[in-house]
TORKOL-4160 file (C-alpha; in steps of 0.2 Angstrom, whole numbers, padded with zeros to 4 digits, m for minus):
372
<pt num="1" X="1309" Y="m0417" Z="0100"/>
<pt num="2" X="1327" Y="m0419" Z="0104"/>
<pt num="3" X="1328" Y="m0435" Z="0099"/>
<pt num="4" X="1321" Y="m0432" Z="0085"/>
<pt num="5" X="1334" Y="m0419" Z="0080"/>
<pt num="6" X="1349" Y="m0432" Z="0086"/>
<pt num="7" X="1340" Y="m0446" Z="0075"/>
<pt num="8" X="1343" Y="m0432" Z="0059"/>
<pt num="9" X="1359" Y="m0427" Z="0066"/>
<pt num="10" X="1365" Y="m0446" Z="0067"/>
<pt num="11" X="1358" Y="m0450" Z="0050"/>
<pt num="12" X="1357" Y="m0436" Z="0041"/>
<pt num="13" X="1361" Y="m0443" Z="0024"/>
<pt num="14" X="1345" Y="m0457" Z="0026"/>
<pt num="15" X="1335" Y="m0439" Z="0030"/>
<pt num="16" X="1342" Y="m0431" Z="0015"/>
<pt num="17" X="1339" Y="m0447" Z="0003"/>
<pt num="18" X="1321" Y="m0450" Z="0011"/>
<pt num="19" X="1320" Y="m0430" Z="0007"/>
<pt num="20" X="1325" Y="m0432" Z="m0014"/>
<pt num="21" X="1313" Y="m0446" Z="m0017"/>
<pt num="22" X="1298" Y="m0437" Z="m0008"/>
<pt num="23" X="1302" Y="m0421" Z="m0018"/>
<pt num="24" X="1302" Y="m0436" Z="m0034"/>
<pt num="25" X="1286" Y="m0445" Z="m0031"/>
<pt num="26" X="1276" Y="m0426" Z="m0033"/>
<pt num="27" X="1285" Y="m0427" Z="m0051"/>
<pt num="28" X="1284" Y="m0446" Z="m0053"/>
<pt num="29" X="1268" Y="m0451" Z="m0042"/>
<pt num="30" X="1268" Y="m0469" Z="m0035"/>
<pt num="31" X="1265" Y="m0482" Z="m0045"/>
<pt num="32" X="1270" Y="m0501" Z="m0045"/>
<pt num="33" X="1283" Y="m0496" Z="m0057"/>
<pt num="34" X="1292" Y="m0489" Z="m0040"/>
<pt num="35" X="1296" Y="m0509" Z="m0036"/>
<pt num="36" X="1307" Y="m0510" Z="m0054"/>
<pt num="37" X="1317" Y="m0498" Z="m0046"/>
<pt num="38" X="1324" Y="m0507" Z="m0032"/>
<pt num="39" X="1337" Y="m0515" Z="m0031"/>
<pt num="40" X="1333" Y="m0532" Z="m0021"/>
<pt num="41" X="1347" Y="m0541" Z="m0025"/>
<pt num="42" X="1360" Y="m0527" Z="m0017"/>
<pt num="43" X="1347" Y="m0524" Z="m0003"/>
<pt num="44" X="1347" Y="m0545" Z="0003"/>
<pt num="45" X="1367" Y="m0546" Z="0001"/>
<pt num="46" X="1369" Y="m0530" Z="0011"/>
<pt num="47" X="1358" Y="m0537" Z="0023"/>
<pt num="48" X="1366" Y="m0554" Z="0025"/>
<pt num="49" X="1384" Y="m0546" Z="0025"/>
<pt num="50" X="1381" Y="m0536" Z="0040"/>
<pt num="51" X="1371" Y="m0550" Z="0049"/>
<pt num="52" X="1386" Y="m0562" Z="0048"/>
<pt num="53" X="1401" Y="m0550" Z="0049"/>
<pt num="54" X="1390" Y="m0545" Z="0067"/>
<pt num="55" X="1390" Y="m0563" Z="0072"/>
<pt num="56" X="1408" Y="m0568" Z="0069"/>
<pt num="57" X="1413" Y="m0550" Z="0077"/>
<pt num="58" X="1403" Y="m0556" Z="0094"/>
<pt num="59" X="1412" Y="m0571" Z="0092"/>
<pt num="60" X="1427" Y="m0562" Z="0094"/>
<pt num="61" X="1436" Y="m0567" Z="0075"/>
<pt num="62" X="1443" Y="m0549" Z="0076"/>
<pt num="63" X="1449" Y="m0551" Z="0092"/>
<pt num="64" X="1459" Y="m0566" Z="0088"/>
<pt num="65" X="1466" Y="m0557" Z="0074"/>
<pt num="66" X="1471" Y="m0543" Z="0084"/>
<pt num="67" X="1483" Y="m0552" Z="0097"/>
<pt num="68" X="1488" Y="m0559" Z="0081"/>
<pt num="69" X="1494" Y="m0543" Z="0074"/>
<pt num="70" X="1497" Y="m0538" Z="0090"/>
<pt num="71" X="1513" Y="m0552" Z="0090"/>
<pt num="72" X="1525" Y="m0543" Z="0077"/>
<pt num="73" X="1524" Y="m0525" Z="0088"/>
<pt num="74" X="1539" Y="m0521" Z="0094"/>
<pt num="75" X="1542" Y="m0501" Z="0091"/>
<pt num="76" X="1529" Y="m0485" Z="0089"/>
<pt num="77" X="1530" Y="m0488" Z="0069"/>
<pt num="78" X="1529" Y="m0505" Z="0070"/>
<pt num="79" X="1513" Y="m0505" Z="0081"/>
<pt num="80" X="1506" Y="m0492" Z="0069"/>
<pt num="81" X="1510" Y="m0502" Z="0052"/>
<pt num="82" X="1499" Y="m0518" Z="0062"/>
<pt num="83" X="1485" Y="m0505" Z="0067"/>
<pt num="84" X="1484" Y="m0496" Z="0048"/>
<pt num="85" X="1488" Y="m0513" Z="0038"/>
<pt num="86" X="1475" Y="m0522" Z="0047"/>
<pt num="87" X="1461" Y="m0509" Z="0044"/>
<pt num="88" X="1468" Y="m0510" Z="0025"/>
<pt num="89" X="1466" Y="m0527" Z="0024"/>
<pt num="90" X="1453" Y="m0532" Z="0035"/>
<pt num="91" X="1442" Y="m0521" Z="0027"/>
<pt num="92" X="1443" Y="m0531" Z="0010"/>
<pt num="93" X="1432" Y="m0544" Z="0019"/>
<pt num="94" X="1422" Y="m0535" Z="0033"/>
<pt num="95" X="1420" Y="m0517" Z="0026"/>
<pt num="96" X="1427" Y="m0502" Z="0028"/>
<pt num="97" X="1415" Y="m0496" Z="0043"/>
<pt num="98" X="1416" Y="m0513" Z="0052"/>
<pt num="99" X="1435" Y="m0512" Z="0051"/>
<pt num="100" X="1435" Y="m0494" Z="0059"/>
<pt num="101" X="1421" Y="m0498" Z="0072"/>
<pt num="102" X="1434" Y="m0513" Z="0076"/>
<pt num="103" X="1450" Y="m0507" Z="0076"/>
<pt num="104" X="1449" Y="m0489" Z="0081"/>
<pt num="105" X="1446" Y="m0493" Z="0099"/>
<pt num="106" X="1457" Y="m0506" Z="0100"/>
<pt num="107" X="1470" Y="m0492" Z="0092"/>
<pt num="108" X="1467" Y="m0479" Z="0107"/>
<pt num="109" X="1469" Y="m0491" Z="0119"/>
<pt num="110" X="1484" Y="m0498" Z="0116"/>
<pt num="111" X="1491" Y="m0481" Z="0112"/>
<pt num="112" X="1483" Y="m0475" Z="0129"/>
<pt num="113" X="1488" Y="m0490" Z="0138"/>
<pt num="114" X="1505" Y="m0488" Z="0129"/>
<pt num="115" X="1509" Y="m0469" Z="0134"/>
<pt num="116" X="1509" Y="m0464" Z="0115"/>
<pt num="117" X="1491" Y="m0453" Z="0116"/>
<pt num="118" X="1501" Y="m0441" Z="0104"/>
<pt num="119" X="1500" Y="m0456" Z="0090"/>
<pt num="120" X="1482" Y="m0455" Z="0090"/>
<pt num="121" X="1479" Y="m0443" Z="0077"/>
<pt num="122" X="1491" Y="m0449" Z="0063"/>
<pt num="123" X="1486" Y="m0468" Z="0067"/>
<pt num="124" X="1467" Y="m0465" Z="0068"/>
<pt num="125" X="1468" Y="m0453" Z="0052"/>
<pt num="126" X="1478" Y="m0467" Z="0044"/>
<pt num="127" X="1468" Y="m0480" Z="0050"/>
<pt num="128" X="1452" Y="m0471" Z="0041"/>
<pt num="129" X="1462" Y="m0469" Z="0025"/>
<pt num="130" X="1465" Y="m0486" Z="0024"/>
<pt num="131" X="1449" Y="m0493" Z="0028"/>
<pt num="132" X="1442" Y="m0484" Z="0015"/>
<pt num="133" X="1454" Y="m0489" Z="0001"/>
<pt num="134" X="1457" Y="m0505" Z="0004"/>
<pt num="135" X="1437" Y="m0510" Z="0006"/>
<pt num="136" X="1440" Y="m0503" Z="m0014"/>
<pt num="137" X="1449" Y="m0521" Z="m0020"/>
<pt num="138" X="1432" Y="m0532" Z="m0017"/>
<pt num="139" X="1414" Y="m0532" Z="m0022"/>
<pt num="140" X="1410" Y="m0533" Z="m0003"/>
<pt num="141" X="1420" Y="m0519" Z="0004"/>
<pt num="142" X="1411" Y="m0506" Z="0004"/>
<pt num="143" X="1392" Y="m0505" Z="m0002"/>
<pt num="144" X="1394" Y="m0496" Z="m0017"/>
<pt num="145" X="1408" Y="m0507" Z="m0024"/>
<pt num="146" X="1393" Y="m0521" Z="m0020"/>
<pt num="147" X="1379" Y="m0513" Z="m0030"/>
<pt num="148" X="1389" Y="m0506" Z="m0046"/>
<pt num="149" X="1399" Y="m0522" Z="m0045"/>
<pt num="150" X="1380" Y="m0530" Z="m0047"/>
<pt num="151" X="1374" Y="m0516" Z="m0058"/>
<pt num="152" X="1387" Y="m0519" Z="m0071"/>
<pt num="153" X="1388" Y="m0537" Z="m0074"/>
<pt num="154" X="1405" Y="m0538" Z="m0070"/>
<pt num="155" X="1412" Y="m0555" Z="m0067"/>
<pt num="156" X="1427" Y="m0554" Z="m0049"/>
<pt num="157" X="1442" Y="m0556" Z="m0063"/>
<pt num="158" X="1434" Y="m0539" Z="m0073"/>
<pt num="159" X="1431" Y="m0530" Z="m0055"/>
<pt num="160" X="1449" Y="m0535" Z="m0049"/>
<pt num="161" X="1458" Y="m0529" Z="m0066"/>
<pt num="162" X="1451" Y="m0512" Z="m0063"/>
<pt num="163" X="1455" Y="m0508" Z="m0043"/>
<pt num="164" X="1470" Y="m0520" Z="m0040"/>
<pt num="165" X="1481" Y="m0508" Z="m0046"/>
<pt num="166" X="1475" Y="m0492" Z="m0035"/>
<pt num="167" X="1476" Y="m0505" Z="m0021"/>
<pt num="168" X="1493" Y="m0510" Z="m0024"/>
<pt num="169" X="1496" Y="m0491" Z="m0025"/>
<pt num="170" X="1487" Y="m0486" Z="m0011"/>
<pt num="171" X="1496" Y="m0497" Z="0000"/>
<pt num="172" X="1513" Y="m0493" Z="m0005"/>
<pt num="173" X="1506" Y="m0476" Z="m0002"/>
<pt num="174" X="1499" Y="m0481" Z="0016"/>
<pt num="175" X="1517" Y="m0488" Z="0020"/>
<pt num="176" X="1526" Y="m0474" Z="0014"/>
<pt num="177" X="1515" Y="m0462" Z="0026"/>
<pt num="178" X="1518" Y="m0475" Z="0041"/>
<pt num="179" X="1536" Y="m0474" Z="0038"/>
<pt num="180" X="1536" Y="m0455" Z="0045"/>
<pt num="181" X="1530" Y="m0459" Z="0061"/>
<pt num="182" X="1547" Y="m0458" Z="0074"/>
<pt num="183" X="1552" Y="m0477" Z="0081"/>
<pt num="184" X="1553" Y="m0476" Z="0097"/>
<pt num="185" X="1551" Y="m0491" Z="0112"/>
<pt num="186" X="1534" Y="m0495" Z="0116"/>
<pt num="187" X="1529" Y="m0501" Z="0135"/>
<pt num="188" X="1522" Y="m0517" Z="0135"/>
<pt num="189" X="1502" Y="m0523" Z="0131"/>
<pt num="190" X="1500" Y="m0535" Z="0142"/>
<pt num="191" X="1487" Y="m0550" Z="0144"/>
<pt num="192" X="1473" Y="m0551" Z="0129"/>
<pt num="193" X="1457" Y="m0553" Z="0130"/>
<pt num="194" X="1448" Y="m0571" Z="0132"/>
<pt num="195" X="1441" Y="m0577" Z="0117"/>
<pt num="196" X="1421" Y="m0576" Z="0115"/>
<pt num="197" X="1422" Y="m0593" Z="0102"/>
<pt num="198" X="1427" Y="m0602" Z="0117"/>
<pt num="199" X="1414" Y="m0602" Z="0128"/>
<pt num="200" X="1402" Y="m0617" Z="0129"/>
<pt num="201" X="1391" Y="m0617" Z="0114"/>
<pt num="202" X="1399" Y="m0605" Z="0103"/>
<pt num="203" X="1411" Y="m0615" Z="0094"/>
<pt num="204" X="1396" Y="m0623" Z="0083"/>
<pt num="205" X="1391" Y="m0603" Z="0080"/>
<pt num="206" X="1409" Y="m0600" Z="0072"/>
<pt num="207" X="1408" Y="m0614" Z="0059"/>
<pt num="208" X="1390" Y="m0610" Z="0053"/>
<pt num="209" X="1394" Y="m0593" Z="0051"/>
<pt num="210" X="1408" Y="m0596" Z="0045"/>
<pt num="211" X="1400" Y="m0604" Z="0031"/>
<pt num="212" X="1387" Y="m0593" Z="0029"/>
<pt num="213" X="1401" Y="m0580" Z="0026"/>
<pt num="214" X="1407" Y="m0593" Z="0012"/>
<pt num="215" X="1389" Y="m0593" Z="0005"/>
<pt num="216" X="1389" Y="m0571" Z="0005"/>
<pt num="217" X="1405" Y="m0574" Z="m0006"/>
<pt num="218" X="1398" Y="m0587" Z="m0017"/>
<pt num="219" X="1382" Y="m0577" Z="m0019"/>
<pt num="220" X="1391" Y="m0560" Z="m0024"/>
<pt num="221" X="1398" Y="m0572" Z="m0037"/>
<pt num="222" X="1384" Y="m0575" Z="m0043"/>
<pt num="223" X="1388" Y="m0592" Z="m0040"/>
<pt num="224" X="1373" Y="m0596" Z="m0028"/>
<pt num="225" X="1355" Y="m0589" Z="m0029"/>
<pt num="226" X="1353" Y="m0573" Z="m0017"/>
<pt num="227" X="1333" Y="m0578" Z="m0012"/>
<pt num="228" X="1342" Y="m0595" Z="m0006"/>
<pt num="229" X="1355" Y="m0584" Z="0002"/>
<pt num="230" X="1345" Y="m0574" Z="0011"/>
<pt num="231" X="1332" Y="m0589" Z="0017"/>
<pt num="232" X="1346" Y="m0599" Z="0024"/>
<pt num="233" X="1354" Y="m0582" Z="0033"/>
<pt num="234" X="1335" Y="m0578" Z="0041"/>
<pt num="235" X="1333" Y="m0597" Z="0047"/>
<pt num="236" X="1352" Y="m0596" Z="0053"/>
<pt num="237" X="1348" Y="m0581" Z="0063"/>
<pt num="238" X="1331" Y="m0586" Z="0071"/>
<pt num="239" X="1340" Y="m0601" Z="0077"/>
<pt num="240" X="1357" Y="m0598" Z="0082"/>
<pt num="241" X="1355" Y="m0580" Z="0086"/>
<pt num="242" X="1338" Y="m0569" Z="0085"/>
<pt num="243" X="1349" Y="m0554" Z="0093"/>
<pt num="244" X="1358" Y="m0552" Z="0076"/>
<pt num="245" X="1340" Y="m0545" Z="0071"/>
<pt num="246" X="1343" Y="m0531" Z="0079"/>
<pt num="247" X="1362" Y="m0529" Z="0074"/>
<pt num="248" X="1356" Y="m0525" Z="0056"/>
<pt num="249" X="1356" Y="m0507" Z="0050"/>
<pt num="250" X="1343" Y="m0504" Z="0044"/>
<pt num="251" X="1344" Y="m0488" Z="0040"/>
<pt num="252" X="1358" Y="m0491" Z="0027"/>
<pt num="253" X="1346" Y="m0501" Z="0020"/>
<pt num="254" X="1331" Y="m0489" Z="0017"/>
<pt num="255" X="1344" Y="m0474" Z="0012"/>
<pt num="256" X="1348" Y="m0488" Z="m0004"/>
<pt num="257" X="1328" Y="m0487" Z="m0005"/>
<pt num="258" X="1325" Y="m0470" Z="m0005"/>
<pt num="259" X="1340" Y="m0468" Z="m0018"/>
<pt num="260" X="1332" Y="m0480" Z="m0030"/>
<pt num="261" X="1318" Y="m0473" Z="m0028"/>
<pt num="262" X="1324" Y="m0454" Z="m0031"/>
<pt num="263" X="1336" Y="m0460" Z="m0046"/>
<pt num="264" X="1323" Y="m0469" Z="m0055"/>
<pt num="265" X="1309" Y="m0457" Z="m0055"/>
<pt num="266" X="1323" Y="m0444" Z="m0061"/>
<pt num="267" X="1326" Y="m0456" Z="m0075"/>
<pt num="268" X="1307" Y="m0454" Z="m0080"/>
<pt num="269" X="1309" Y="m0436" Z="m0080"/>
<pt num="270" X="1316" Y="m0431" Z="m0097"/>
<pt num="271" X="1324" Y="m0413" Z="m0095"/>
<pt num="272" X="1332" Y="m0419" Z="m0078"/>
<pt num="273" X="1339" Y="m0435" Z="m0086"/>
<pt num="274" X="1346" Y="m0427" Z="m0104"/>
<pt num="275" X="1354" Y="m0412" Z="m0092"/>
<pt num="276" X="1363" Y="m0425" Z="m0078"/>
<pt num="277" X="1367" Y="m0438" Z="m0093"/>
<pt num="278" X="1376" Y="m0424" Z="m0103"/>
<pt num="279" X="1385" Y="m0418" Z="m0085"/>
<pt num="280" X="1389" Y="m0437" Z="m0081"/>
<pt num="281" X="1394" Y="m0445" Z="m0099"/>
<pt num="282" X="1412" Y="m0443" Z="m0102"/>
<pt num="283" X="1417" Y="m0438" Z="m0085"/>
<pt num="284" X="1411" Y="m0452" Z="m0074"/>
<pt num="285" X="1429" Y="m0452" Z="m0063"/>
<pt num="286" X="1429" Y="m0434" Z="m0061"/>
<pt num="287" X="1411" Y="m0431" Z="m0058"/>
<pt num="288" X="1408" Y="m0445" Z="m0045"/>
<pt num="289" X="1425" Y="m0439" Z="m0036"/>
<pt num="290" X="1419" Y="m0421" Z="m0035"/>
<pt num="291" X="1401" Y="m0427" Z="m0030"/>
<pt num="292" X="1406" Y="m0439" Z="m0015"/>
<pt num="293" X="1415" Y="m0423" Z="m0009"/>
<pt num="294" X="1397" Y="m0417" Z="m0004"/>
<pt num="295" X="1385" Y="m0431" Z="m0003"/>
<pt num="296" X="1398" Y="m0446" Z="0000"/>
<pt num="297" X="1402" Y="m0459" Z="m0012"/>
<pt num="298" X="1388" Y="m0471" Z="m0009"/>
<pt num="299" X="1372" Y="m0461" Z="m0014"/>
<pt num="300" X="1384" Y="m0453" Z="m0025"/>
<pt num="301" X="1386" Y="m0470" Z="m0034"/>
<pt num="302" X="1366" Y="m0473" Z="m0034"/>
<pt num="303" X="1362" Y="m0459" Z="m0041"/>
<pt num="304" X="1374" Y="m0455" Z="m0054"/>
<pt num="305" X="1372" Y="m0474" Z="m0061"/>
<pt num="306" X="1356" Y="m0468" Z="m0069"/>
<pt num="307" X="1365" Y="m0458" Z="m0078"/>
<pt num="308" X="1379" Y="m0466" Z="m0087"/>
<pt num="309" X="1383" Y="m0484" Z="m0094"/>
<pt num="310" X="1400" Y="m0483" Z="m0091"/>
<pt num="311" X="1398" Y="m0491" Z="m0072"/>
<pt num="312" X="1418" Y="m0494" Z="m0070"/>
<pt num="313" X="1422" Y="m0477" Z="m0071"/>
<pt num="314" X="1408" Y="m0470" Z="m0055"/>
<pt num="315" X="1416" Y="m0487" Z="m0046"/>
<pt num="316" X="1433" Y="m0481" Z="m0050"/>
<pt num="317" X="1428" Y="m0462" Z="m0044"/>
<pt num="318" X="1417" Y="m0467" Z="m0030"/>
<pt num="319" X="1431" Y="m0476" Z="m0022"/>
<pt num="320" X="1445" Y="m0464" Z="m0025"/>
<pt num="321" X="1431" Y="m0450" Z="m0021"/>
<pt num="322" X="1429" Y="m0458" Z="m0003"/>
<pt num="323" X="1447" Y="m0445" Z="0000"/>
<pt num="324" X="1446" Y="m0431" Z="0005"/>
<pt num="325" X="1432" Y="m0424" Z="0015"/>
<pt num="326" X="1425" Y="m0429" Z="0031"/>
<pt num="327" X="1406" Y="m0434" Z="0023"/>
<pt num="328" X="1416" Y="m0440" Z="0007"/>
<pt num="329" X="1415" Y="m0459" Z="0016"/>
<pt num="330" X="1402" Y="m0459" Z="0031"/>
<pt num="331" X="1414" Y="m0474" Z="0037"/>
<pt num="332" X="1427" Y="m0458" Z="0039"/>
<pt num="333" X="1413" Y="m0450" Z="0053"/>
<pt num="334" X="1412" Y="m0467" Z="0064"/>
<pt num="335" X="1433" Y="m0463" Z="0068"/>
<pt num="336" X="1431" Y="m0444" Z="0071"/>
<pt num="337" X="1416" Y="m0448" Z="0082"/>
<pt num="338" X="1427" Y="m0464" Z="0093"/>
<pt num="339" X="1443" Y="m0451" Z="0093"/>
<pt num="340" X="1428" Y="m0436" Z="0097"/>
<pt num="341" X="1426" Y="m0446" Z="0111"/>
<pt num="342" X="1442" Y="m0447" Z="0120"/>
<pt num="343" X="1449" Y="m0438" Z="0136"/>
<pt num="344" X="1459" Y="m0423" Z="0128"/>
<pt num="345" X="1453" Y="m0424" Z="0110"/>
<pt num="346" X="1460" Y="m0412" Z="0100"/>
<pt num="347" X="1445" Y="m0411" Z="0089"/>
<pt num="348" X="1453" Y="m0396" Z="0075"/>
<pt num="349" X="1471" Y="m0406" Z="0074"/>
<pt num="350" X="1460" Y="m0421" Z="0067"/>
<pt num="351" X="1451" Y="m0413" Z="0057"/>
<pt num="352" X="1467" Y="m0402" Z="0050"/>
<pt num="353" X="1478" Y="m0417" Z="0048"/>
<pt num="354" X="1462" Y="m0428" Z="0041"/>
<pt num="355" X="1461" Y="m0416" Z="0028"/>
<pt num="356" X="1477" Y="m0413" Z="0027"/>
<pt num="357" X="1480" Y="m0431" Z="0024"/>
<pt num="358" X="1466" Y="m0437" Z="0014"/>
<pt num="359" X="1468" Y="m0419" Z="0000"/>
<pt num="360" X="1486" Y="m0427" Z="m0006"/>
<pt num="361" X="1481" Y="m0445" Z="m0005"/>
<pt num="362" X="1464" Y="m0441" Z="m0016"/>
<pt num="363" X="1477" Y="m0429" Z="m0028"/>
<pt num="364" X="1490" Y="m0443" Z="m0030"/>
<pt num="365" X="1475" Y="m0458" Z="m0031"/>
<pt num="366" X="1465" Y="m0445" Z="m0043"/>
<pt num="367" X="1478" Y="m0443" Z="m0055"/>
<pt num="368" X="1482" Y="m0463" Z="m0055"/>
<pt num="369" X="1466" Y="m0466" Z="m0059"/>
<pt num="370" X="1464" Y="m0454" Z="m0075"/>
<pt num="371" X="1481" Y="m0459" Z="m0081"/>
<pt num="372" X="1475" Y="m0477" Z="m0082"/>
C-alpha cells in the first residue's frame, strides 16, 4: 500500500490523466473509434527520442560537454553563465528534463566542491528556467512542442518563425539575471571524470546512435517515415543495448494515451465541446498559460488542442505557460527534488525564489508573446 501511494505521489499527473479518461469512457463507451484518437506518430517519436538521448548520456556525450564548458569558468558568475547557458541550450536537443536530470547534479557538486553551497538556489532555479525555455526553440524539446509541432502540420521554418524570437528574448533575459550573481574567485575543480565512449566496445555505440539521433531529426522532419524509424531504433536497442528497454518512460507515454483518449471522447460530447471551444477560441495564449499553471503545459496542450485550430497560439502559451509555478513544467519538480535532496536544503527559499523568479520571467515572456 505504501508503494502504492508513492507510485501516485511520483506520477501523479499519469493518475490524474488515467482518472479523466475513465471518467470519459462512462460518457463515450469504448469503441475502435478510441484507436483514431491516438496519436502514434508523437507516441513512436517520443519513444525513440528518449531511448537515444538515454544511450548517448550512458555514453557519457554530456560529460564531455561538461569538462567542455567547464574550461571557460573562471569566477562564481562565469561558472554559473556555463551551468544556466548549457541547460538552455542543451535542452534544444536533449529536452528540458534530460538537461536538468544532467546538469543539476553536476551544478551542486561543483558548487559543493567549490565552497559556493549559497549559489545553489539562484543557479538551480536559473538552471530550471532555462531548461524550460530554451527546450521552446525546437520540435524536439519538450513533448508538447513535438505533438503540436505534428498536430499542425507545420513545416521547422514555420515552427522556428514563431519561438525564435521568445528564445532570443529569453536568453537575453537569462543573461541579464546571471549577471546579478556577485563575481567572486572560485577554488579549483580539479580532474574530470573518464569518458564512458572510451571503453573497449563503446566507440561503435557512439556513431550508431549518433546516427539514430540523425534519423529522430530527420523523421520529426517529416523527412523519414516514423514506422521505419521506430523499427530500426527497436532492432538498434536489442542489439546494441537491451538495457535501454528499460530506460524508456513509459509512463510519459501512457499519460499521452490516456489524454488522447480523454480529449477525443470530450470532442464527441457536444455540450462539453461548444462550452471548452467558446472558452479556448480566441484566447488560446492566455488560456493555455493560465491552464499549465495547474495541470502543466503538456496535458494542458493535449487537451486544449481539441478545442481550437489555432495550434501556434496553445504552442506559443504552453511553452511560456511552463513559468511560473512549480507543476506549470513537471521538468521544474525533477530540480526541486535533486536540490530537496541536498545536506542543508533550504526547501522554502527555493521555492520563494523559484517563484519569485519564474512570476517576472512568465510576466515579461507573457506580455512578449501577445505583443507579437
Amino acid at each position: 500500500m505504501k508503494k502504492f501511494f508513492e507510485f501516485i505521489k511520483k506520477e501523479i499527473v499519469f493518475c490524474v490523466a488515467a482518472l479523466l479518461a475513465a471518467f470519459s469512457m462512462l460518457l463515450v463507451p469504448p469503441s475502435s473509434m478510441y484507436l483514431s484518437y491516438i496519436d502514434f506518430r508523437v507516441l513512436a517519436l517520443l519513444f525513440c527520442l528518449m531511448v537515444v538521448v538515454a544511450e548517448l548520456r550512458n555514453l557519457g556525450v554530456f560529460e564531455q560537454i561538461r569538462q567542455l564548458t567547464m574550461k571557460v569558468v573562471h569566477n562564481t558568475r562565469s561558472l554559473a553563465f556555463a551551468l544556466v547557458m548549457t541547460c538552455f541550450f542543451l535542452s534544444m536537443w536533449i529536452t528540458n528534463d534530460v538537461s536538468l536530470i544532467t546538469f543539476v547534479p553536476f551544478a551542486i557538486l561543483v558548487l559543493q566542491k567549490t565552497g559556493q553551497e549559497k549559489l545553489l538556489v539562484p543557479v538551480i532555479v536559473l538552471q530550471t528556467v532555462a531548461a524550460n525555455l530554451g527546450s521552446m526553440c525546437t520540435p524536439i524539446g519538450n513533448p508538447q512542442n513535438l505533438y503540436l509541432f505534428t498536430a499542425a502540420g507545420l513545416s521547422i521554418g514555420a515552427f522556428l518563425k514563431l519561438m525564435l524570437p521568445l528564445t532570443i528574448l529569453s536568453a537575453l533575459l537569462l543573461c541579464f539575471a546571471v549577471c546579478l550573481i556577485k563575481k567572486e574567485p572560485i577554488a579549483d575543480l580539479g580532474e574530470s571524470e573518464p569518458l564512458a565512449w572510451g571503453q573497449k566496445g563503446n566507440k561503435w555505440k557512439l556513431i550508431l546512435f549518433t546516427v539514430l539521433f540523425l534519423l529522430c531529426l530527420l523523421t520529426v522532419l517529416h523527412m523519414v517515415p516514423y514506422q521505419v524509424t521506430l523499427g530500426v531504433i527497436l532492432v538498434a536497442m536489442a542489439v546494441a543495448d537491451p538495457r535501454l528497454f528499460k530506460q524508456a518512460d513509459y509512463i510519459l507515454l501512457l499519460t499521452f494515451v490516456a489524454f488522447f483518449v480523454f480529449v477525443g471522447n470530450m470532442k464527441n460530447v457536444p455540450i462539453v465541446h461548444a462550452f471548452l471551444s467558446n472558452c479556448v477560441n480566441g484566447n488560446e495564449i492566455l488560456v493555455s498559460i493560465l491552464a499549465s499553471q495547474v495541470i502543466s503545459n503538456v496535458p494542458a496542450a493535449v487537451l486544449l488542442s481539441g478545442f481550437t485550430d489555432n495550434l501556434k497560439g496553445l504552442l506559443i502559451g504552453t511553452n511560456v505557460g511552463g513559468l511560473g509555478t512549480l507543476i506549470a513544467s513537471m521538468a521544474s519538480l525533477i530540480s526541486y527534488k535533486l536540490y530537496a535532496g541536498t545536506g542543508h536544503a533550504d526547501v522554502k527559499k527555493y521555492i520563494f525564489s523559484f517563484t519569485l523568479v519564474n512570476l517576472v520571467f512568465l510576466i515579461l515572456l507573457s506580455v512578449a508573446a501577445f505583443l507579437y
